[in-house]
Structure formats: C-alpha cells, structure tokens
N, C-alpha and C positions, 0 to 999 in steps of 0.2 A: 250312577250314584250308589245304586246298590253292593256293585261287585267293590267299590273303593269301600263302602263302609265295612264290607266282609270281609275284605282283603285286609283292611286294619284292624279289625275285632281279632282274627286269626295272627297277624304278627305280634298284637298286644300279647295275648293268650301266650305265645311262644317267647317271648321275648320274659313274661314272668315265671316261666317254668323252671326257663334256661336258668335265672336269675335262682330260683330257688333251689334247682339244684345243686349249683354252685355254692351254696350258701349252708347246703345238706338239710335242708327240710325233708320231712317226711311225707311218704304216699299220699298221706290225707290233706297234708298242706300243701302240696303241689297239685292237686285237684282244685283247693278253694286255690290256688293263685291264679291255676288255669282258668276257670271261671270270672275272676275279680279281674282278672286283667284282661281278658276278652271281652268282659264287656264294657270295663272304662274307656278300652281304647276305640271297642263300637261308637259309645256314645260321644267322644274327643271328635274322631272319625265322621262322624253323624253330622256336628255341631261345625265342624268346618267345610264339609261338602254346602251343607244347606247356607252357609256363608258366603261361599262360593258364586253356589247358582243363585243368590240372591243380590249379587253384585254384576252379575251376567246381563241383564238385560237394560242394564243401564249404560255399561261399553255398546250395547249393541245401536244404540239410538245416533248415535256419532257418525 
C-alpha cells in the first residue's frame, strides 16, 4: 500500500507539472503544482487503497 500511495503521489506530481508547463507557468508555480498535485494525488491514492484493503477481508470469508 505504501509503494501504490507513492507511486500515485509521484505520477500526480508529474502529471501537474507536465500540465503546467504546457500551459507556461512559471518556476515558482511549477513547484507549488509539483507539490499540490503530489500530494492530492497521495491522499486520492491513500483514500482508495485504504478502500480497497477494507473491502478485502470481507471477499476473503467466502
């Protein structure tokens, strides 16, 4: 659960940079997107793992 929360905090991150470059933001606001979007996509990432494994031990009883 770890590496999937990190592994999506990291394509968030990447995914908003891309975005902003594209878009010609500057140094300083490609930094806050880097940040803003690394960790929305952490906690997105976070909130559907832990939904996941919370639905996991209930298939398992079957």
């Amino acid at each position: 659960m770890i590496i999937t929360t990190t592994l999506g905090g990291i394509a968030g991150a990447i995914a908003s940079v891309l975005t902003g470059m594209w878009c010609g933001v500057g140094v300083l606001g490609l930094i806050g997107l880097y940040m803003l979007g690394g960790t929305v996509s952490f906690a997105i990432t976070l909130l559907i793992a832990l939904k996941m494994q919370a639905q996991r031990p209930d298939q398992g009883d079957h």
